[in-house]
Each structure stands twice: as C-alpha cells, then as structure tokens.
C-alpha positions in Angstrom: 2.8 -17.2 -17.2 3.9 -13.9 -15.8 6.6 -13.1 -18.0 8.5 -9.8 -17.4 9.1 -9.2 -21.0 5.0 -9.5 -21.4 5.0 -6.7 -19.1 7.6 -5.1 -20.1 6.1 -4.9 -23.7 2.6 -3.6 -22.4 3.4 -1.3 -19.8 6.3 0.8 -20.8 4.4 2.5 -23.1 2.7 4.1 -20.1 5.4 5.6 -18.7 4.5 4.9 -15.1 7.2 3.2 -12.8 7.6 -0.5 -12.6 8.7 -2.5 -9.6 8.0 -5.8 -9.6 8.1 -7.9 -6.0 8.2 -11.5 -5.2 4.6 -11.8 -5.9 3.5 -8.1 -7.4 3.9 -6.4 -9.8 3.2 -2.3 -9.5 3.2 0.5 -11.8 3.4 3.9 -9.9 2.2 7.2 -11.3 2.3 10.6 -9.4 -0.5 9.8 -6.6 -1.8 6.6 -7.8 -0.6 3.0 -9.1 -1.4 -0.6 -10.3 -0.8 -3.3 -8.6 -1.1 -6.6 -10.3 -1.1 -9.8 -8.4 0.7 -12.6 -10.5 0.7 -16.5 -10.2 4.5 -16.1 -8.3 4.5 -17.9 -5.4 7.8 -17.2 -2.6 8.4 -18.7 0.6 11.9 -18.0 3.0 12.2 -14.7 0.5 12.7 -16.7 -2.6 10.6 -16.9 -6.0 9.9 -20.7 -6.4 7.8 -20.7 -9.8 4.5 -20.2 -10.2 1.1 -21.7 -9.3 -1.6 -21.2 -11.8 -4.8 -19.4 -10.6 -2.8 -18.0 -7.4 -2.8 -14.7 -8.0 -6.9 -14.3 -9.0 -7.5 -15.8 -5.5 -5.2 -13.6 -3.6 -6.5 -10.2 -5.1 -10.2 -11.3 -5.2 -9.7 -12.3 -1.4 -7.6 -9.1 -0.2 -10.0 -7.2 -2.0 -12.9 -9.0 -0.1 -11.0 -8.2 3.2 -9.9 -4.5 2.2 -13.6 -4.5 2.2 -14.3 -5.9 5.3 -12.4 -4.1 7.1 -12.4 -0.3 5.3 -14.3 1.1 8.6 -11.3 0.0 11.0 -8.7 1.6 9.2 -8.9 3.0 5.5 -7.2 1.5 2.8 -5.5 2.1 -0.5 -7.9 0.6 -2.9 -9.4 3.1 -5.5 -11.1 0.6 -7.5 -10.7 -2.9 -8.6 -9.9 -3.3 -12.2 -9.7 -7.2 -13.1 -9.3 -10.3 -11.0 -5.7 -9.8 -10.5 -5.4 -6.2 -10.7 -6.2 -3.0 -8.5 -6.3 0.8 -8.5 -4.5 1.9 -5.5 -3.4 5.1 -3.9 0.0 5.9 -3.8 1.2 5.9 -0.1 4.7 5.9 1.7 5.1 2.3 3.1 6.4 2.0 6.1 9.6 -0.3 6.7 8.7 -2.3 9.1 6.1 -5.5 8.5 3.7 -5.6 11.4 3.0 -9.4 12.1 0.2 -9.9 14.7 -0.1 -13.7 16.5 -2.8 -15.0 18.6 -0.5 -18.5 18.8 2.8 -19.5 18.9 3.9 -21.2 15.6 5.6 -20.6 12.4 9.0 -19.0 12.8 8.2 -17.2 15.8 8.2 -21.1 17.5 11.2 -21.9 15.7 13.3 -19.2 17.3 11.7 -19.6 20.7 12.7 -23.6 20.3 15.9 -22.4 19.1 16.3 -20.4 22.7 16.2 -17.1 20.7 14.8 -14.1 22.3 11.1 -12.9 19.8 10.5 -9.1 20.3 7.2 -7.9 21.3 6.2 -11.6 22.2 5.2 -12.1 25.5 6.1 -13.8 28.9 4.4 -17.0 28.5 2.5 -18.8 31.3 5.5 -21.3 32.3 8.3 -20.0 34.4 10.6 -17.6 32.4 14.1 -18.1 31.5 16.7 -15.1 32.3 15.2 -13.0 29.3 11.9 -12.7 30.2 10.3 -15.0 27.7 8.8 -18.6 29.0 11.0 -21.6 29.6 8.8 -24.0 29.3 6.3 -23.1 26.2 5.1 -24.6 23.4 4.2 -25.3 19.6 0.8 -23.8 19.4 0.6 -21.6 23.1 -2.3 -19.6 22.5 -1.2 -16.2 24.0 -3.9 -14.0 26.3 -4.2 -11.3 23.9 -2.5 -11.0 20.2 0.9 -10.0 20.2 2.9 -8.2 17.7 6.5 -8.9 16.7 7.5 -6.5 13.7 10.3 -7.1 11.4 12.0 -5.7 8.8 11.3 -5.2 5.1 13.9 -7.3 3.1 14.3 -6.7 -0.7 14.2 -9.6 -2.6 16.8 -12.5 -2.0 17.6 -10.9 1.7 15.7 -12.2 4.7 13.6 -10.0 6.6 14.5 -9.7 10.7 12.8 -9.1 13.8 13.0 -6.4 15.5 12.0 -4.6 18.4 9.4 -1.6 18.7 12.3 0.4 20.6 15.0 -0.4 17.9 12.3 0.8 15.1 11.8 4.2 16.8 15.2 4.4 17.7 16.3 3.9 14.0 14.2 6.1 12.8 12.3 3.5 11.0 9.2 5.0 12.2 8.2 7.2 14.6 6.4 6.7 18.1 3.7 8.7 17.0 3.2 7.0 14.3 4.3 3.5 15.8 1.5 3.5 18.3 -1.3 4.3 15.5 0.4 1.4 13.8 0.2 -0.8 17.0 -3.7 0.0 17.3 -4.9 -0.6 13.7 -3.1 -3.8 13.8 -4.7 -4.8 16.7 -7.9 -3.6 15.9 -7.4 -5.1 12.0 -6.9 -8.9 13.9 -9.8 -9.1 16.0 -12.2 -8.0 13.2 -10.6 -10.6 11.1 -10.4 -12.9 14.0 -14.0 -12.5 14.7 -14.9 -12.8 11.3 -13.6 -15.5 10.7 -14.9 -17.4 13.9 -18.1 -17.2 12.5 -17.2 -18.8 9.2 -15.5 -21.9 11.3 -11.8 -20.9 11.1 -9.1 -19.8 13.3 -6.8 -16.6 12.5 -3.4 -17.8 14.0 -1.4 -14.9 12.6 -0.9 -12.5 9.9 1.3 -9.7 9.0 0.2 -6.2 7.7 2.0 -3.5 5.9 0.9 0.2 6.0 1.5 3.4 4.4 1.2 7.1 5.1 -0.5 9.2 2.6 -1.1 13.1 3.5 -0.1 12.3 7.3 -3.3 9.5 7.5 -2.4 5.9 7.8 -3.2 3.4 5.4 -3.3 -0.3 5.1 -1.7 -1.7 2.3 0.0 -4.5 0.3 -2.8 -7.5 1.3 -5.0 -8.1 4.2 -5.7 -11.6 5.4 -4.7 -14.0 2.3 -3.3 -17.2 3.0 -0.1 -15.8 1.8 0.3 -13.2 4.6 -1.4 -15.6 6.9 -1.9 -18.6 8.8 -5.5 -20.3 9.2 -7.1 -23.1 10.7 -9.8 -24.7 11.0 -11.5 -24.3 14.7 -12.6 -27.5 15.1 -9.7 -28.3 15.2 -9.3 -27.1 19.1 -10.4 -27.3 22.3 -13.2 -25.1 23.6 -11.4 -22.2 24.8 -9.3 -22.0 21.4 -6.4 -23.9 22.8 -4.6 -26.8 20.5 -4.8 -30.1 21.7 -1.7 -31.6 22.9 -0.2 -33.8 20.2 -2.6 -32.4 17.5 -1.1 -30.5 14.3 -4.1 -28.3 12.9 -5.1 -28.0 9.1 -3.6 -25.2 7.7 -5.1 -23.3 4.8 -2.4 -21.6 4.2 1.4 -21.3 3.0 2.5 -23.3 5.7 2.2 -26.8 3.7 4.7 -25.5 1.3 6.9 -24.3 3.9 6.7 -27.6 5.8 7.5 -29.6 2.1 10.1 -26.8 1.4 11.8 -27.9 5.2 11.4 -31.7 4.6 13.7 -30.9 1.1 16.2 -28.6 2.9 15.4 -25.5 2.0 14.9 -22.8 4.0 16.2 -19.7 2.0 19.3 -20.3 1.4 21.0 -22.1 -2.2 19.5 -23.4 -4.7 15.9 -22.7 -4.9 14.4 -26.5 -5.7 11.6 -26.7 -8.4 7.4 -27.5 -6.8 6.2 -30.6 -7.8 3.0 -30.4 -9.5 1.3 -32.3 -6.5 2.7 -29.8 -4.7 1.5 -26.7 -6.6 -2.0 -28.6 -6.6 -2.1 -29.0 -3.0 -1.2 -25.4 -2.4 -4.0 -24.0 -4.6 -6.3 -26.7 -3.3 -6.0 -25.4 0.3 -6.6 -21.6 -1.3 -9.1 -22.3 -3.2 -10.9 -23.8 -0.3 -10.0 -20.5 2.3 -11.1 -18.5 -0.2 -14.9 -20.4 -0.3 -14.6 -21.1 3.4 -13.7 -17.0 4.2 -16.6 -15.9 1.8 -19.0 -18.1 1.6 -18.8 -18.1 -2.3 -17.5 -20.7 -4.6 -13.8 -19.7 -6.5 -14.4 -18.7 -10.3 -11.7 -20.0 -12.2 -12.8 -19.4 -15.4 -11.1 -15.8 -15.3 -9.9 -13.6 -17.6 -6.5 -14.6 -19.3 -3.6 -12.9 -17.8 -2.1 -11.9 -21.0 -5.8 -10.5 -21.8 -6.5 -8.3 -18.6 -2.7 -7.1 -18.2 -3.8 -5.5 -22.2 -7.2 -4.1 -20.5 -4.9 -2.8 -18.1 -2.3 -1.2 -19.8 -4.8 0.5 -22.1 -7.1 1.9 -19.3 -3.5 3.5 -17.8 -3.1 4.8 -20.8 -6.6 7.0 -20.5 -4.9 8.6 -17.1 -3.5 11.8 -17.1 
C-alpha cells in the first residue's frame, strides 16, 4: 500500500519537496527529482484505490518507451532507480496535456455524439454540420493523419478541458514558438510509437503527452505510451487499411475497461467515488500485464522489490545527493 504517512516518514528527512498526484509521487530538489510510480489508479480525475503491481508495470514500460523514443525528442530520465522509481531532470511542465488521436473514441466521441464542437479535431469525411466538424461520423473514424486536441492540466478533484491551440497561445499558456515545437514532437512521438507498435501486432489509437522546458530545450515528460495515458488495440482486430469494422468493439489493453465498468455504475467524476471490485482490479492488471509483454516482447516480473523496501533504497540514495 502507498501510504502517505510511509512516505511521509521516509522522505522528509531529505528535505526535497513532495507533491504527490493521482498516481505519482515526486520529490523535487534544485535541478533534479524522484518520481515514484505507486499502485494508485484514477479514472474521470478521481483516485479510486489501488491495484497491486500497477505501478512496477507503468514505470518499467514508460521507461522502455522513454527509451524508444530518446532520439525523437529527449527526455527527463537521468537514471532508473527501482521498478517504480526514476531519476528525472527537473523541467518546467507545460500546462497544457497534448493528447494525439489516430481514431475517434474515448471522450473525444462522446463530445462529438453529444454535438460538442473538439478543438484541433478535424473535418471528418461526411458532410459537415455548421461548425466545421462532420455530421455524420462515427465511434471509431480513423482520421487521415493524427490529430491533436490539447487540454488543460486539472489539479486533483477538477476535470481537465479542452482547449484550442489559439486559446493556449492567446492565454499565455504557452507560447507559439514553443507551441509549434510541441505540435511536432507530438507528432513525431505518435508515429514512432505507432509504428512500433504495428510491428508488435497492436494499434496506438491515442495517447496524451506532457512536456517540459528545461534551459529553453523541450522535454518529454510525465509517461510515454502506458496504458494509462493511452488507448491500445489489438490490429487484428481491423480491416486492412486500419479501419474498425462496423459493429465491432476492439480489445482494449488499456484504461478503457475500467472507464466503461466505471460508466455502467454511474460514475463519471462526479460524487461518490465507488470502490473496484476485485474482478475488476484483476481484469485491469490482467490487460497491463499483457500490453506490457505484448509492447516488449518480454514476460512481466512480478516478483519485485517490496514497495515499503525500494521507497527505503530510495530515500537513502537521496540522501547521498548534494
């Protein structure tokens, strides 16, 4: 269990400054910090418990894709410390998430269905309604190229909002400078992940980055590619040219099954946060086990270090740093 008064007790000694996130937790020092991924698991911007062995897969595959993709865009890795924990640089994060889509799905369909207007998604290739976006699309339109339709960086318990590349300029949020380096890593970061993992038999429907400036360079941050930040499926699943055939719901290795069981309840952010079956935390580290394999090739290791024994690794090696 991730208990903050377990962390508490281990890491103020160090001194460096704690904030903890919905899945996260980070100690910062002057130009460098620890992030330690934790068991947490969050959907619609709540915490909903915890699912054991989450948090080794995430890091272990963010760190395989921080990897795979460190001669795209640079990262802030420094060094990886245990199966849950990393060494990162200390950049400004940008407050904007950068969410990339190659389909149509997810809440991005949702507000479409809803006749909401998405920013940054495109015309589709129905007839358009009076705001430029398609009138007659549907669940799983596989755009022409990758779109990307930003939002906004909620704190915990606030939802996070879409907005538009103009608004984010305009609101000094970022600038266009910036903005369009933004716009062409994240482009760039999709279709190596995409084509990566074509070749291991999956689908990357859509993801969303996070980036950072450190010195005036940009960095990618946060995660890269999990099933937490993403949405996979598997591409047999599909037609030849990538489209979903009509009627057909992919497998999704991904967060979406507990979004979908968090929808059937109810829930979708708002009042009480309901507690996960254990079927349900199975299936959900079931499915991430198995992108995990499927992405790398490897089989999952879960005989891991004990949280309570690598946070104490941790803490100790911080307290080596200057």
């Amino acid at each position: 269990m991730s208990d903050p008064a377990l962390f508490e007790k281990l890491f103020a000694p160090v001194g460096w400054q704690r904030r903890s996130g919905k899945v996260r937790e980070a100690f910062w020092g002057e130009d460098q910090g620890v992030i330690i991924t934790t068991d947490r698991v969050s959907a619609f911007d709540a915490v909903l418990g915890e699912i054991p062995g989450k948090g080794a897969i995430l890091n272990q595959l963010s760190q395989f894709w921080f990897d795979a993709t460190s001669d795209v865009l640079p990262n802030h890795i420094l060094q990886k410390l245990g199966p849950r924990s990393s060494l990162v640089r200390r950049c400004e994060v940008l407050p904007v998430e950068v969410i990339v889509r190659a389909y149509l799905t997810g809440s991005a369909w949702r507000a479409v269905a809803a006749g909401q207007i998405v920013p940054g998604m495109p015309v589709g290739d129905g007839p358009s309604d009076s705001a430029g976006q398609s009138a007659g699309i549907r669940e799983f339109h596989r755009f022409e190229t990758p779109c990307i339709t930003p939002s906004t960086k909620a704190e915990i318990g606030d939802h996070d909002e879409p907005i538009s590349r103009e608004d984010i300029i305009a609101r000094g949020l970022v600038s266009a400078e910036v903005w369009q380096q933004v716009e062409r890593a994240a482009l760039a970061l999709f279709a190596r992940g995409s084509e990566f993992a074509q070749r291991q038999g999956l689908v990357l429907v859509d993801t969303k980055y996070e980036f950072g400036l450190y010195q005036g360079r940009l960095y990618l941050v946060d995660e890269v590619h999990t099933p937490d930040s993403s949405r996979y499926w598997y591409a047999n699943n599909l037609n030849d040219d990538g489209t979903v055939p009509a009627g057909l719901t992919p497998r999704q290795l991904d967060k979406e099954f507990l979004r979908n069981f968090l929808r059937e309840t109810g829930f979708t952010g708002d009042g009480p946060v309901p507690e996960l079956p254990q079927s349900v935390k199975e299936e959900v580290a079931a499915r991430y086990r198995e992108l995990y394999e499927q992405v790398t090739g490897q089989g999952f290791a879960r005989d891991v270090i004990p949280l309570e024994e690598e946070l104490e690794l941790v803490a100790r090696w911080m307290q080596t740093q200057d």
